[in-house]
C-alpha positions in Angstrom: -20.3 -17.2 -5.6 -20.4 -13.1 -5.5 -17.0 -11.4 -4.2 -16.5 -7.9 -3.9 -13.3 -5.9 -2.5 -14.7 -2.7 -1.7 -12.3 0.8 -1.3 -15.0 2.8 0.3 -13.4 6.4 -1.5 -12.3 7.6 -4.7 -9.1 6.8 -6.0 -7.9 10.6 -6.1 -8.5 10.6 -2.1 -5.6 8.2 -2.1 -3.5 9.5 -4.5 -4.0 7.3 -7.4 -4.9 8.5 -10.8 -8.7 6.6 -11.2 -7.8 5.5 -15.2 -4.8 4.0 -14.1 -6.2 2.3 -10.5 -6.8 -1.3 -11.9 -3.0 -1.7 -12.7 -1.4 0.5 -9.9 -3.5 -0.1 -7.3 -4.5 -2.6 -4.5 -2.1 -4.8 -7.0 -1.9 -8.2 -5.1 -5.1 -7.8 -3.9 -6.3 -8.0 -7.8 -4.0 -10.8 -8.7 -5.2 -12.8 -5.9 -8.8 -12.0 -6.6 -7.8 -13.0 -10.6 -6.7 -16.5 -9.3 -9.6 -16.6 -6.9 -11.8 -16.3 -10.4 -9.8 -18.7 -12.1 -9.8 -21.5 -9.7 -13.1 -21.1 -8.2 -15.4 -19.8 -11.0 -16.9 -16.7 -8.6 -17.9 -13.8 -9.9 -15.0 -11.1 -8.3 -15.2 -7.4 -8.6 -13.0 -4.6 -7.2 -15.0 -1.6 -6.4 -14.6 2.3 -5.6 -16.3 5.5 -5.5 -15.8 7.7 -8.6 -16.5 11.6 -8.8 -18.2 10.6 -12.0 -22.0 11.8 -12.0 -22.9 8.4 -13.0 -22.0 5.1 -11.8 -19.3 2.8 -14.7 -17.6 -0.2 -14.8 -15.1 -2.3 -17.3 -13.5 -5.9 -17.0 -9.8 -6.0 -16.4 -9.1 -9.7 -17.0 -11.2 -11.6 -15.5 -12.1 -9.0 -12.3 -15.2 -6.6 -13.0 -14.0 -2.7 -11.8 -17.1 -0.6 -10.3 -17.5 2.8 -9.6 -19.9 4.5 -7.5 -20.8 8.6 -7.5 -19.6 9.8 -4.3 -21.4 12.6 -2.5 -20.3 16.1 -4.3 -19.1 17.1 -0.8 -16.5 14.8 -0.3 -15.4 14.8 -4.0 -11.9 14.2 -4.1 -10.8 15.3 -0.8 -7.8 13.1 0.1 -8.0 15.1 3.8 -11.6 14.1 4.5 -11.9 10.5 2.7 -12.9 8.6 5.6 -15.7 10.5 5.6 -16.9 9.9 1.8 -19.8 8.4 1.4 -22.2 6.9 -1.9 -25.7 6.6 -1.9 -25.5 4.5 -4.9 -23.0 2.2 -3.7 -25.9 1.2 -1.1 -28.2 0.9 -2.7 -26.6 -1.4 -5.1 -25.7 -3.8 -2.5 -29.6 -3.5 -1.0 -30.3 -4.9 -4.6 -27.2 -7.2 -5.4 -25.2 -8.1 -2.1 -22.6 -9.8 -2.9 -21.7 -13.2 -1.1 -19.1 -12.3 0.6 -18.0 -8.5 0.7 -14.2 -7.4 1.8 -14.3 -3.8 3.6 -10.6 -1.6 2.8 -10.8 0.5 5.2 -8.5 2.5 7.7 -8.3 1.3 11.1 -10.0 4.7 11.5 -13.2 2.9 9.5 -16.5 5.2 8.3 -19.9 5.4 9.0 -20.5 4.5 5.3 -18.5 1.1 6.3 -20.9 0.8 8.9 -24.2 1.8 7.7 -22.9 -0.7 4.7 -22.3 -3.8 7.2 -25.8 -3.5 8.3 -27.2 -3.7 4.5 -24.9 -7.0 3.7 -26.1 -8.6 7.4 -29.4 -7.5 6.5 -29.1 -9.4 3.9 -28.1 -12.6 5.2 -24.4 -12.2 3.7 -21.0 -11.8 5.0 -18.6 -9.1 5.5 -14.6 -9.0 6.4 -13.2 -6.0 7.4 -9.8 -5.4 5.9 -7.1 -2.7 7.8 -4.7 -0.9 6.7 -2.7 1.9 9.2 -1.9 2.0 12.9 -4.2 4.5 13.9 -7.9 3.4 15.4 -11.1 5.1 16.4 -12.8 3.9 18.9 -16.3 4.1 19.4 -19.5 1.8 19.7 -20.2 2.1 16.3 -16.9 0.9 15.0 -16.5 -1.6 17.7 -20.0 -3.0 16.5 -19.0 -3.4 12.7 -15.8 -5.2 14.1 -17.7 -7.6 16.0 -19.6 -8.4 13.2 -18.0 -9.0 10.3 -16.8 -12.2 9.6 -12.8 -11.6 10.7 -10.7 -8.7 10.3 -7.8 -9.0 7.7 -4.5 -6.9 8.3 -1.2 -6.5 6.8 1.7 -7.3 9.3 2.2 -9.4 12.1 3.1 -6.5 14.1 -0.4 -4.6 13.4 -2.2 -8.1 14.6 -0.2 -8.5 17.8 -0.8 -4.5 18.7 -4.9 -5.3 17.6 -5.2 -8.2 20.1 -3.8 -6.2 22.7 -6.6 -3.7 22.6 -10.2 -4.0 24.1 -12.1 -2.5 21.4 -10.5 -5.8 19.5 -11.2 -8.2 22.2 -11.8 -11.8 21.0 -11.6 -10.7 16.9 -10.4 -13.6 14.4 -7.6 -11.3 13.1 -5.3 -12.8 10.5 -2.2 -11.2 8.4 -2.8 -11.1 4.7 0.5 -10.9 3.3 0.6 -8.6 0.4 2.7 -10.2 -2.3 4.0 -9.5 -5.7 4.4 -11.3 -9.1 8.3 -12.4 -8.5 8.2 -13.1 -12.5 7.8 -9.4 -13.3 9.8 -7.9 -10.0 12.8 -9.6 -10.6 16.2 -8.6 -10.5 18.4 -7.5 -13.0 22.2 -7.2 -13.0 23.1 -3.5 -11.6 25.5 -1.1 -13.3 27.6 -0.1 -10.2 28.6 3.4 -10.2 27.6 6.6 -8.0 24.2 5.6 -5.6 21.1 5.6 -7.4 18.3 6.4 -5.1 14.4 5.7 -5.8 11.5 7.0 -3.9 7.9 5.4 -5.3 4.6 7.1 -3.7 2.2 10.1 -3.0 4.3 13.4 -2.5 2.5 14.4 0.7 4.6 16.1 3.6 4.1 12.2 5.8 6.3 10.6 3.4 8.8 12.6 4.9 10.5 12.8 1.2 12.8 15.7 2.1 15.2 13.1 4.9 15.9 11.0 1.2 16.9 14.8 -0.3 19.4 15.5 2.9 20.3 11.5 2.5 21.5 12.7 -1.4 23.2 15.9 0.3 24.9 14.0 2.6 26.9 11.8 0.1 27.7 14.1 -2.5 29.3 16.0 0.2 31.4 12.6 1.6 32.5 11.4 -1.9 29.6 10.5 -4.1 29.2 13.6 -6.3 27.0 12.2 -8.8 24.4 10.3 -6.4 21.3 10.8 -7.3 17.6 10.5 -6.5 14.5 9.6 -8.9 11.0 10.8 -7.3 8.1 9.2 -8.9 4.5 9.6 -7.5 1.1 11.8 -7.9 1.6 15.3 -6.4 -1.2 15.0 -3.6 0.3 18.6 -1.8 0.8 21.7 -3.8 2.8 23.6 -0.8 4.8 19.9 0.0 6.0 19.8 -3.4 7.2 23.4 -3.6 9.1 22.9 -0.3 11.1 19.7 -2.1 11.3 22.0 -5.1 13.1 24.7 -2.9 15.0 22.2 -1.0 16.8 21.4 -4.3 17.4 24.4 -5.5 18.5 26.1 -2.3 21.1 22.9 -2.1 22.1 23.0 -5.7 21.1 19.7 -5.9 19.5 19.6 -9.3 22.0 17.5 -11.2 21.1 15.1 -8.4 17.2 15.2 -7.7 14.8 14.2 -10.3 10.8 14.4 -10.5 9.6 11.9 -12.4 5.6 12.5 -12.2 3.2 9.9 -12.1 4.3 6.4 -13.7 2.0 3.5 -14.6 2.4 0.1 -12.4 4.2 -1.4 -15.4 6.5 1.1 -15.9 7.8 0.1 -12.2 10.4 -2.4 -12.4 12.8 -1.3 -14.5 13.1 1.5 -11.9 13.3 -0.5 -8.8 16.3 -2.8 -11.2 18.2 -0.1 -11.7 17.9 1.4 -8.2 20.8 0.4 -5.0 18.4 1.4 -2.6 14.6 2.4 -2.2 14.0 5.0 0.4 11.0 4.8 2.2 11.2 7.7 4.5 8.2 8.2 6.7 7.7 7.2 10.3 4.0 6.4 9.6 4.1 3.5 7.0 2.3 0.2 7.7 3.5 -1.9 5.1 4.1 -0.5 1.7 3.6 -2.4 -1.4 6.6 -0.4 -2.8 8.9 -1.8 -0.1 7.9 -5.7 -1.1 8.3 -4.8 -4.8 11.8 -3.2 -4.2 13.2 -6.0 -2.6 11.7 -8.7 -5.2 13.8 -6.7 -7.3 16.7 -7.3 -5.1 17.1 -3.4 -4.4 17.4 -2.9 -0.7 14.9 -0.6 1.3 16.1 2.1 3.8 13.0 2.7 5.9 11.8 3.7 9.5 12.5 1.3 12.3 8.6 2.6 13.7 5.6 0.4 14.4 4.1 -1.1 11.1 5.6 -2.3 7.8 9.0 -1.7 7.5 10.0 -3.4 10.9 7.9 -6.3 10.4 10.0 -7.1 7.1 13.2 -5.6 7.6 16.3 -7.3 10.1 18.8 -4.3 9.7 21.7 -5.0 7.6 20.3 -8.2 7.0 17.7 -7.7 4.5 17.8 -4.1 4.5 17.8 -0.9 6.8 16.4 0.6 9.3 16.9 4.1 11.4 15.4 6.9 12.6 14.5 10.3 10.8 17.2 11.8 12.7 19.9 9.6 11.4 18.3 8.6 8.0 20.4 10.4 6.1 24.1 8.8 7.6 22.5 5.4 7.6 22.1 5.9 4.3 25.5 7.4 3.4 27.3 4.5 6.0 25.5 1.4 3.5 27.3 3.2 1.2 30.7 3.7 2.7 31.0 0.1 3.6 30.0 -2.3 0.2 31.0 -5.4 1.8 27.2 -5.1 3.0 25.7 -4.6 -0.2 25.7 -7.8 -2.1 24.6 -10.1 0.8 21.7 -7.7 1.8 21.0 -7.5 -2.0 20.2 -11.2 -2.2 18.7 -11.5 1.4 16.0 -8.7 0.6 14.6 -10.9 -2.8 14.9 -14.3 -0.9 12.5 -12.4 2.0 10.3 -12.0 -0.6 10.0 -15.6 -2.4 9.5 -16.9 1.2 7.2 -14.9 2.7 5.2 -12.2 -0.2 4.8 -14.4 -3.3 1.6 -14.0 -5.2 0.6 -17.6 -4.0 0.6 -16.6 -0.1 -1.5 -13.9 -0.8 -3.7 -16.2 -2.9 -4.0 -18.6 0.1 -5.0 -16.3 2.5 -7.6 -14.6 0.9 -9.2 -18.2 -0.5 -9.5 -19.5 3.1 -10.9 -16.0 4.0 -13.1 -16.1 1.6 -14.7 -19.6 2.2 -14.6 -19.1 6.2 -17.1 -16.4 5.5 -18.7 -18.1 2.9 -19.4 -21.0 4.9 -20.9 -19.3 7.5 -23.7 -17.2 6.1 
């Protein structure tokens, strides 16, 4: 058996450096895929467009990596990605469709997703379409390649319940495929407790709403945490975002206290969440967020967004973690903090969510019954 897990867009278009994609991004996607080799024997390859000239590909253990040229046009735009599109990627697939194909796509989808669901029907194979965000288009085109592919795969129970809700989803076979980490690796270690150490893990882009974990580090060195401090690590996706942060700093003399850390490989990861007390996750527009899963294997609580999507489907507040709004971020923060009879029990509850519910093994599960449902069926 042939299975590909297709990102239809270049790595750059979401923020991920393209040499470093097979071991920073779509992370338990890959280890479930590499299990899904293992077991099964299938041939498994993760694939993306490239704005290499020609198409390339290398092994990384036993899953092939493929990239295809994507149109000049929509080279590395991460504001126009849904729109990018590779001749070559089609027709690849007209020659070589793969058994069973897995679609990342927004809920926004593409006309390349589309016009590529009609090649692998074409060719009596099966697609799944795989979400990610909260946001649809809807249109008869997109409602077409919903209908058609073999199920639709999401990320949280929440995003499912809002989907079946919806007529454009109207009698789909939508399941939740939990995205889960390697507990081995993302692991706690014992914390040095002194002054709040803060991490922030992702794109700097003005969504992330970075700048409410900034006032959160303003906020307690002026209530009696001087030397709290913040490490931002992540791919600068805007110029003028990053500047503002930079000002924000400086124009708070907060220098001592902020740190930009640049672009860190996957492996490089844990040691940071291990040394962290909390993870902020700061925007009001996350669906799940790998970081947040990784974090709490790691037994570092996650201060997120109580919004539709991710962080509410995992978080209980002061449970397992916390959860505000953007306008009181920052003293939700600073009140964890002031009262550490909370810490250690939401410590320990945040890795326990995680060994019950976003193991490796879960993730595994789901996609092998995904896989042989549409397997099954062509």
């Amino acid at each position: 058996m042939k299975v590909s897990l297709l990102h239809p867009f270049t790595p750059q278009a979401a923020g991920v450096v393209e040499k470093s994609v097979a071991t920073y991004h779509s992370q338990p996607h890959l280890k479930a895929m590499e299990l899904f080799a293992e077991k099964t024997g299938s041939e498994c390859s993760m694939e993306y467009f490239t704005p290499k000239c020609k198409q390339y590909s290398f092994f990384f253990n036993k899953i092939q990596y493929v990239f295809f040229p994507v149109a000049f046009k929509w080279n590395g735009d991460h504001k126009k990605w849904k729109k990018q599109v590779s001749k070559k990627c089609l027709k690849e697939y007209i020659k070589n469709t793969p058994d069973v194909s897995i679609i990342n796509m927004s809920g926004h989808s593409s006309p390349f997703s589309y016009e590529l669901s009609k090649i692998i029907l074409e060719k009596g194979k099966s697609y799944i379409a795989m979400l990610g965000g909260q946001h649809y288009t809807d249109n008869e085109m997109f409602r077409e390649y919903y209908k058609n592919a073999n199920h639709i795969l999401v990320h949280t129970h929440i995003q499912k319940r809002e989907m079946e809700k919806m007529d454009m989803f109207k009698g789909s076979d939508i399941r939740v495929f939990p995205l889960g980490v390697d507990c081995d690796i993302f692991k706690p270690l014992v914390k040095k407790r002194s002054e709040p150490n803060l991490l922030y893990v992702g794109r700097i882009v003005e969504w992330k709403r970075i700048h409410l974990a900034i006032e959160a580090i303003q906020l307690l060195k002026e209530n009696g945490f001087p030397d709290a401090n913040l490490k931002i690590i992540g791919p600068i996706s805007s110029e003028a975002y990053f500047t503002f942060l930079k000002n924000m700093v400086a124009g708070n003399h907060l220098e001592k206290n902020v740190e930009f850390l640049g672009h860190k490989e996957h492996s490089e990861l844990p040691r940071y969440f291990q040394e962290a007390d909390l993870f902020t996750l700061p925007s009001d527009k996350e669906t799940f967020g790998m970081v947040m899963i990784e974090a709490m294997a790691c037994s570092t609580p996650v201060a997120g967004i109580n919004c539709p999507g991710g962080p509410a489907d995992v978080i209980t507040h002061l449970e397992n973690g916390l959860l505000s709004t953007p306008e009181k971020y920052a003293e939700t923060v600073l009140e964890y903090f002031q009262n550490p009879q909370y810490v250690e029990k939401i410590e320990k509850n945040a890795r326990e969510k995680v060994l019950k519910e976003y193991s490796i093994q879960a993730t595994f599960d789901v996609l092998q019954k995904s896989v042989n449902t549409a397997f099954t069926k062509i």
